[in-house]
N, CA, C and O atoms as a DFTB+ gen file, in Angstrom:
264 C
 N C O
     1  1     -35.232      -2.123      13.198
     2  2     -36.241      -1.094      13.086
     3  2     -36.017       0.013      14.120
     4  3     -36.503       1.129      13.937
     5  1     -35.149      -0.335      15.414
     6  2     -35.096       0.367      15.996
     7  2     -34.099       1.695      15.535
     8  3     -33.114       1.425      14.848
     9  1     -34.299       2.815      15.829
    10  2     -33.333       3.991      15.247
    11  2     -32.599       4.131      16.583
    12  3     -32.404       5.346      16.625
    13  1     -32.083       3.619      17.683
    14  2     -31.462       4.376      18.531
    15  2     -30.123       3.077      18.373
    16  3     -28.906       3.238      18.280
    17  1     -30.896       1.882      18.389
    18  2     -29.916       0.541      18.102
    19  2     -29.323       0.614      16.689
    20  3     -28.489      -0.232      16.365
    21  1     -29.697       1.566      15.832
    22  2     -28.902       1.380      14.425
    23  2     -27.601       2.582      14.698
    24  3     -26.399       2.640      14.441
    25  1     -28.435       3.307      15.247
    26  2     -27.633       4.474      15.722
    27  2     -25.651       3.734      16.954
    28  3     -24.441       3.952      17.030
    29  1     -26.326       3.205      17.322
    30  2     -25.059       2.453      18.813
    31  2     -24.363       1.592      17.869
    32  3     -23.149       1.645      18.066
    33  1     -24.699       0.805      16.898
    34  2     -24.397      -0.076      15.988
    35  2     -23.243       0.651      14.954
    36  3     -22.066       0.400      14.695
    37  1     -23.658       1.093      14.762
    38  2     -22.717       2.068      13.672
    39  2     -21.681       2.776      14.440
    40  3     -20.525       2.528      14.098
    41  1     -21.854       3.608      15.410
    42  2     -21.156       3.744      16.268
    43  2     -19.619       3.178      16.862
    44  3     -18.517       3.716      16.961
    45  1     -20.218       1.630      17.243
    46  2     -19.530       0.697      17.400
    47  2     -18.982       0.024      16.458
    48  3     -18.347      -0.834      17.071
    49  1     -18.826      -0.133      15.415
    50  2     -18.617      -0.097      13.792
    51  2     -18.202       0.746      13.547
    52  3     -17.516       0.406      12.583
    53  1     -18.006       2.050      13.725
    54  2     -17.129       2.846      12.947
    55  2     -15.766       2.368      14.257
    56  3     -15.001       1.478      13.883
    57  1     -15.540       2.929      15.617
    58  2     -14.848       2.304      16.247
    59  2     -14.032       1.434      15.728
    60  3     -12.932       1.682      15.234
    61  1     -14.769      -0.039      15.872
    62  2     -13.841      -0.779      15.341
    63  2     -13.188      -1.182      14.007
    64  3     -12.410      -2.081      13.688
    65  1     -13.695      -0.348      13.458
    66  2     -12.772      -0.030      12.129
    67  2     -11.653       0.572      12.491
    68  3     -10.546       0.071      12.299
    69  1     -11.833       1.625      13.010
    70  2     -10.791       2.361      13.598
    71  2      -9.553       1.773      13.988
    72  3      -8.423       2.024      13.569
    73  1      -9.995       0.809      15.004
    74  2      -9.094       0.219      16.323
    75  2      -8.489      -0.916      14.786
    76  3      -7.608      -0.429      14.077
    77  1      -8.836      -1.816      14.560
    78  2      -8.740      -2.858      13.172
    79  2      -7.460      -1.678      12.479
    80  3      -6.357      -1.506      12.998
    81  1      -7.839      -1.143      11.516
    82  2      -7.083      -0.102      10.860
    83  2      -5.822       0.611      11.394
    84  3      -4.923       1.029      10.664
    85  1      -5.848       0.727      12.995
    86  2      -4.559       1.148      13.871
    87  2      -3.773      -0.174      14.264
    88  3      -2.654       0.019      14.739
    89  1      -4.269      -1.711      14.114
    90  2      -3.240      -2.279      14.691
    91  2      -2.680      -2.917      13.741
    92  3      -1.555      -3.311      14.053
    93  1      -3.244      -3.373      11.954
    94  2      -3.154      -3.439      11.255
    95  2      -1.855      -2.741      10.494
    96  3      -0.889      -3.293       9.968
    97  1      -2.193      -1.243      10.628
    98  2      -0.899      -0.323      10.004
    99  2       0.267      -0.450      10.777
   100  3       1.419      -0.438      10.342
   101  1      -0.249      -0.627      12.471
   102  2       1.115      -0.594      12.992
   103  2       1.955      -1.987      12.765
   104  3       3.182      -2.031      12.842
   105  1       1.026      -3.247      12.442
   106  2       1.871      -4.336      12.601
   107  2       2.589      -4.990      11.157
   108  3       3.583      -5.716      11.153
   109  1       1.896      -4.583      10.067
   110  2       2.301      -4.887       8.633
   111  2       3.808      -4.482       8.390
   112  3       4.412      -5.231       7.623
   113  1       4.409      -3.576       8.841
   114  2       5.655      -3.011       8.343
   115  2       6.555      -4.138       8.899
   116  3       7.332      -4.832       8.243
   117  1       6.224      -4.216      10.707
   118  2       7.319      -5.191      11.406
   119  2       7.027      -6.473      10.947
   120  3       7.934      -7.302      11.034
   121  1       5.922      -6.826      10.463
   122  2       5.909      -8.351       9.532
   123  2       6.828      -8.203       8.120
   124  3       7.742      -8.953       7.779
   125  1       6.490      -7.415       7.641
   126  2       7.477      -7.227       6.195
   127  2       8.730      -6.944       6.553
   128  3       9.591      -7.200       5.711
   129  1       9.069      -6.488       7.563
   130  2      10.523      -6.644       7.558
   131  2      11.504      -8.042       8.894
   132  3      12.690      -8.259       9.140
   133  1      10.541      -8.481       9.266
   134  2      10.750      -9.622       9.495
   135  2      10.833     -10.697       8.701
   136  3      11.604     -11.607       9.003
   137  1       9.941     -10.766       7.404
   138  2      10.406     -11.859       6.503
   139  2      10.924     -11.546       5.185
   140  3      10.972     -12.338       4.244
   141  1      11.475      -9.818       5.177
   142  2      12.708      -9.575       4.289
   143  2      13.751     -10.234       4.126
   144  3      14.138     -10.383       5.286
   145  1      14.691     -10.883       3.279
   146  2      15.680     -11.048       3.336
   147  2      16.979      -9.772       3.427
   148  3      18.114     -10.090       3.784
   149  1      16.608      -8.261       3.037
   150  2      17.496      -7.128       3.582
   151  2      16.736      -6.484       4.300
   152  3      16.181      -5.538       3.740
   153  1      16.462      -6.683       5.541
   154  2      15.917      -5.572       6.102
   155  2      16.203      -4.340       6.159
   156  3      15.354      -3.543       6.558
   157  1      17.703      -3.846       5.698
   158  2      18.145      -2.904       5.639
   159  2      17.815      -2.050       4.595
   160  3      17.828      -0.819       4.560
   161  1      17.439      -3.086       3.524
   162  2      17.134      -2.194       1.886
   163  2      16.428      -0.852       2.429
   164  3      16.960       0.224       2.155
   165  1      15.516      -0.878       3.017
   166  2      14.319      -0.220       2.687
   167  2      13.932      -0.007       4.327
   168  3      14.351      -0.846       5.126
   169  1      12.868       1.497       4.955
   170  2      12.225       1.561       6.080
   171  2      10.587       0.651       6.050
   172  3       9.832       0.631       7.022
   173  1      10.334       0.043       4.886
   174  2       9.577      -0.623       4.878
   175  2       9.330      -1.843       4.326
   176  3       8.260      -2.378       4.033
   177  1      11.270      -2.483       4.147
   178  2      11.429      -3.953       3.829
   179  2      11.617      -3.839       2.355
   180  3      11.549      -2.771       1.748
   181  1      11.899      -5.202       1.720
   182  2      12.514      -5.375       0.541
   183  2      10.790      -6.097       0.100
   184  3       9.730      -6.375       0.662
   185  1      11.420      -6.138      -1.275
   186  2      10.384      -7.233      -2.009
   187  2       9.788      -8.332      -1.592
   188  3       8.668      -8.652      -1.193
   189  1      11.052      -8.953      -1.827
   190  2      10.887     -10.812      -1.132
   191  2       9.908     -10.439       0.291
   192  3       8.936     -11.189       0.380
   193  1      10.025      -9.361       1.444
   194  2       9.468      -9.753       2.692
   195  2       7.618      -9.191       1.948
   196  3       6.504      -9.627       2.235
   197  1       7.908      -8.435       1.264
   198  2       6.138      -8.169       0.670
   199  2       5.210      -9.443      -0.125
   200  3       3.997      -9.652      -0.139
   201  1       5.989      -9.935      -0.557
   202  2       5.646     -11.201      -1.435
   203  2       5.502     -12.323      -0.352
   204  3       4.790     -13.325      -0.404
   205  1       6.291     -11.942       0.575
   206  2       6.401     -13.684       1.337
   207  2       4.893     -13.326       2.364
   208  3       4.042     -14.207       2.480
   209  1       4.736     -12.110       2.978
   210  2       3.697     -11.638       3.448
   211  2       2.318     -11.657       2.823
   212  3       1.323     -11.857       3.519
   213  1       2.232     -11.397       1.182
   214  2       0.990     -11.363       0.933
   215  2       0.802     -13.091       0.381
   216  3       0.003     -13.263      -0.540
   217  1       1.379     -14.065       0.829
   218  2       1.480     -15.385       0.168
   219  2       0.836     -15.549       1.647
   220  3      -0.394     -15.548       1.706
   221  1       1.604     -15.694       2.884
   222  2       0.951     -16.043       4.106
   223  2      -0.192     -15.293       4.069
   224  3      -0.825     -15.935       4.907
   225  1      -0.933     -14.420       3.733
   226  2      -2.253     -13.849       3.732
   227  2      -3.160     -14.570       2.812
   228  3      -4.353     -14.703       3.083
   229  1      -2.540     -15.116       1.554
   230  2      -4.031     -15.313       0.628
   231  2      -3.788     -16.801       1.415
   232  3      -4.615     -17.359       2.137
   233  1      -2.958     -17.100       1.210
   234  2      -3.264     -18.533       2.628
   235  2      -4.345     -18.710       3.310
   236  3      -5.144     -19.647       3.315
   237  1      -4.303     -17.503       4.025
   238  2      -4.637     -17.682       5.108
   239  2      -6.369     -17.401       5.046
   240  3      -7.191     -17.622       5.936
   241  1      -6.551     -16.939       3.917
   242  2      -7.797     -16.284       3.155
   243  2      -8.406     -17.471       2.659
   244  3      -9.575     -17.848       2.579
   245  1      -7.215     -18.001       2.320
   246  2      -8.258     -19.581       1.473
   247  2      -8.652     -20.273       2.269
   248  3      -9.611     -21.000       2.010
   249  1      -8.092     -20.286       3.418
   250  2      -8.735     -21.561       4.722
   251  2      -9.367     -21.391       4.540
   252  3     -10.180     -22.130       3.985
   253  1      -9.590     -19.718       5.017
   254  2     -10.419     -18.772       6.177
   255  2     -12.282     -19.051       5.704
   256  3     -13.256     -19.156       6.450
   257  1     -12.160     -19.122       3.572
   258  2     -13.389     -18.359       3.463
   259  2     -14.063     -20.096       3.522
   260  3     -15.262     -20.197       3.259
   261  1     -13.403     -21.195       3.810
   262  2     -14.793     -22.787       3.907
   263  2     -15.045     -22.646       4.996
   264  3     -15.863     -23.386       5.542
């Protein structure tokens, strides 16, 4: 109910979206081309390292959501 605490809240929420969203973009590429098999194909990895990446994610999603 308070408007100054919804106000700091959001605030802090947009932030960490922010910060989330910057370490996120920076770290996805060096994961995909770490579990490329050509890292060379591509500046942002081959197939196989996108596939092997979004397999360790829904993984990690299925623990995550019991």
């Amino acid at each position: 109910m308070n408007q100054a605490s919804r106000g700091l809240n959001g605030g802090i929420n947009m932030v960490g979206n922010a910060l989330a969203a910057l370490i996120g973009n920076s770290t996805i590429i060096t994961f995909v081309k770490l579990l490329s098999d050509n890292p060379e194909y591509s500046a942002y990895g081959d197939r196989a390292g996108w596939v092997k990446l979004l397999a360790i994610w829904m993984v990690l999603q299925r623990f995550h959501s019991w």
